[in-house]
C-alpha distance (Angstrom), angle and dihedral (degrees) to the residues before:
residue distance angle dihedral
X1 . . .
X2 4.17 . .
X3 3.35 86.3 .
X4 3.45 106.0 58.5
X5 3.89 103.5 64.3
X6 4.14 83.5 37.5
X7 3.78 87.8 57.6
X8 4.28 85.2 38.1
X9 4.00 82.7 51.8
X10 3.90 96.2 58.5
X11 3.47 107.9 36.0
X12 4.51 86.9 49.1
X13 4.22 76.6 53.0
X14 3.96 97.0 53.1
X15 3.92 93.8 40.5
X16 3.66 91.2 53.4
X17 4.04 97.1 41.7
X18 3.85 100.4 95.6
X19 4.03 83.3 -165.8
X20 3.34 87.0 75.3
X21 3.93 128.3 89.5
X22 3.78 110.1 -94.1
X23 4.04 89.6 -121.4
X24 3.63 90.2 62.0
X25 3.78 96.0 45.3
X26 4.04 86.8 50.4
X27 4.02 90.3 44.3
X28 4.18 87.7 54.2
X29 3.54 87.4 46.4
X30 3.75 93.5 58.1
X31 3.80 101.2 36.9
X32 3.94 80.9 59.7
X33 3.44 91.3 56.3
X34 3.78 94.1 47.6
X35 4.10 83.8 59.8
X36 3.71 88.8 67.3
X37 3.87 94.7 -172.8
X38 3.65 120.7 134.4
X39 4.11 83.7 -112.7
X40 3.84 82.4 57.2
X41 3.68 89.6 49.8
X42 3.70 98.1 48.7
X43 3.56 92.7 49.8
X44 3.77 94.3 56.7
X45 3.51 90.1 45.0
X46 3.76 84.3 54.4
X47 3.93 83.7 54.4
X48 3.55 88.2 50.0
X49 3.69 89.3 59.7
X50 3.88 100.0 46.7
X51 4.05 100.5 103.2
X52 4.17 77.5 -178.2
X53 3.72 84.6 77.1
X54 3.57 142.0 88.7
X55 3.97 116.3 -86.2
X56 4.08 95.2 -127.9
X57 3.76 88.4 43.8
X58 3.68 89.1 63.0
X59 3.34 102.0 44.9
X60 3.85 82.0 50.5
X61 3.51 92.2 50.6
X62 3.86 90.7 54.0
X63 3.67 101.9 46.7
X64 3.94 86.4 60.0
X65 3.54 91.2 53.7
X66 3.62 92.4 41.9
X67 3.84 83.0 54.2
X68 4.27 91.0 45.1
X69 3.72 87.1 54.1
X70 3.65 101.7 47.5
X71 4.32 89.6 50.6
X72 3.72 77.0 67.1
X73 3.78 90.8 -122.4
């Protein structure tokens, strides 16, 4: 179980690290949504948040919460 929010830690870290190629940043965000724990949800909700970020990325960010929420997890 260690692992999990480890694994939660670096993928929230390459989504938000504009240095980083946009397909990368996209692939984060949906690898956190595949988690579908409520840590995974409140970290793409956190993502949601992030005006710093790209527009598309956000909207990304929310359909996989959207997605979390309606699993009823």
């Amino acid at each position: 179980m260690a692992e999990k929010p480890n694994e939660l830690t670096k993928l929230v870290t390459i989504a938000t690290d504009l240095q980083l190629a946009a397909e990368l940043r996209t692939k984060a965000i949906e690898q956190i949504g595949s988690l579908g724990t409520h840590e995974a949800l409140l970290a793409l909700l956190d993502l949601v948040a992030n005006t710093g970020s790209v527009r598309a990325e956000r909207e990304l960010a929310l359909k996989y919460a959207r997605e979390i929420v309606k699993s009823g997890d």
